[in-house]
C-alpha positions in Angstrom: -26.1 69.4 34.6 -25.3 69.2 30.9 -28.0 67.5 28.4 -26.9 66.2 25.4 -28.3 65.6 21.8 -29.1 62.0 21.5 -27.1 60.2 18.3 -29.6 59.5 15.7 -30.6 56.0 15.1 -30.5 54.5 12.1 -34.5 55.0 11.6 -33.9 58.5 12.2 -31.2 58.6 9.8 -33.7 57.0 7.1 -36.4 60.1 7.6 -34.1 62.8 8.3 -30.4 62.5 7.7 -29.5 66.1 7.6 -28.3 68.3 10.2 -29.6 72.1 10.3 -26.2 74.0 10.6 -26.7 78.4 10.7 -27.7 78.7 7.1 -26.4 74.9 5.6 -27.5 71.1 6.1 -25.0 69.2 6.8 -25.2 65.4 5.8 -22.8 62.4 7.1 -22.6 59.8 4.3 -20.2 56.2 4.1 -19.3 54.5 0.9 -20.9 50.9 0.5 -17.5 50.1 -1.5 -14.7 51.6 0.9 -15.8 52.7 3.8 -14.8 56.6 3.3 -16.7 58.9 5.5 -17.6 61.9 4.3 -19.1 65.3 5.5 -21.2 67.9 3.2 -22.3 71.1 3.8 -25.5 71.9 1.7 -26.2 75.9 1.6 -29.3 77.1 1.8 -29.7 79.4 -1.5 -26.6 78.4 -2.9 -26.2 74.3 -3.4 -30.4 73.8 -3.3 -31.9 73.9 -6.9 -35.4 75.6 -7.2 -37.6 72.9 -8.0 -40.6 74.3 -10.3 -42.7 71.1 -11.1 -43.5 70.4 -7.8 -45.0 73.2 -5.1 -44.8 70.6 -2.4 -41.5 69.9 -2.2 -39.9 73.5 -3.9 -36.3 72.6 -3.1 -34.0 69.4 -4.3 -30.3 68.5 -3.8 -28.8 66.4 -6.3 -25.4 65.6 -5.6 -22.5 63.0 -6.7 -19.6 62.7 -4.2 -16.3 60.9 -5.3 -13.9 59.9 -2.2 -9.9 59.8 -2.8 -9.7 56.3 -1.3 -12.1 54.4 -4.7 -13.3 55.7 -7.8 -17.0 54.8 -6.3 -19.8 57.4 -7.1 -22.2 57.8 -4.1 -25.3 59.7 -5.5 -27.7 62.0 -3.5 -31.0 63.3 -4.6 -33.7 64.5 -1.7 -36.6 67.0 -2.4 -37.2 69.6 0.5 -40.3 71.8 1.8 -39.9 75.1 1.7 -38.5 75.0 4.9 -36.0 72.9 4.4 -37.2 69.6 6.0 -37.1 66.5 3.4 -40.1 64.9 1.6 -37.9 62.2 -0.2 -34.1 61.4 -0.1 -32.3 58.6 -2.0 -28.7 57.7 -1.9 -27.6 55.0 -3.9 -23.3 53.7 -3.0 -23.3 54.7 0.0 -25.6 55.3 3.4 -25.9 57.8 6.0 -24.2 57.7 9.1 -24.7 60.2 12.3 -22.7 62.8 13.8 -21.3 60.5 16.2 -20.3 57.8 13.9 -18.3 60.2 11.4 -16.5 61.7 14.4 -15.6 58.6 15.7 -14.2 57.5 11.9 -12.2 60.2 11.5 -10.2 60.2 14.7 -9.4 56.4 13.6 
């Protein structure tokens, strides 16, 4: 008998977007403008900047990601733990979708 991961719901997706890969998170984000799917590999000690004001929340992400379909900017900025599970996330021009979802977009 096989078990399967469950697709994250969009609640889910609110509190946890990211997907623990081997030594990266991996995020599934949608443009609000175009509809581009896109997938992003954050590495842990390469793409995480060390945040010193705040000992709660140690790491933070702050990404811009630019799609070849519009010249739409979707922004990411999330603070981390030190192990790597998020305190705060914001996106603004785009949401997150799951696995599942960007799978199913890219096969068309």
């Amino acid at each position: 008998m096989l078990f399967r991961k469950k697709e994250k719901s969009d609640r889910d997706l609110e509190v946890n977007p990211f997907y623990k890969d081997k030594n990266a998170l991996i995020v599934y984000i949608k443009c609000d403008k175009c509809g581009e799917v896109f997938r992003s590999h954050l590495r842990i000690g390469y793409d995480f900047i060390i945040n010193y004001d705040d000992r709660s929340a140690p790491f933070m992400i702050d990404k811009v990601y630019v799609g070849s379909k519009c010249p739409s900017k979707i922004e990411l900025k999330a603070k981390f733990t030190g192990s790597y599970k998020p305190v705060s996330i914001e996106i603004d021009g785009g949401k997150f979708i799951s696995k599942e979802t960007y799978e199913e977009e890219v096969k068309g």
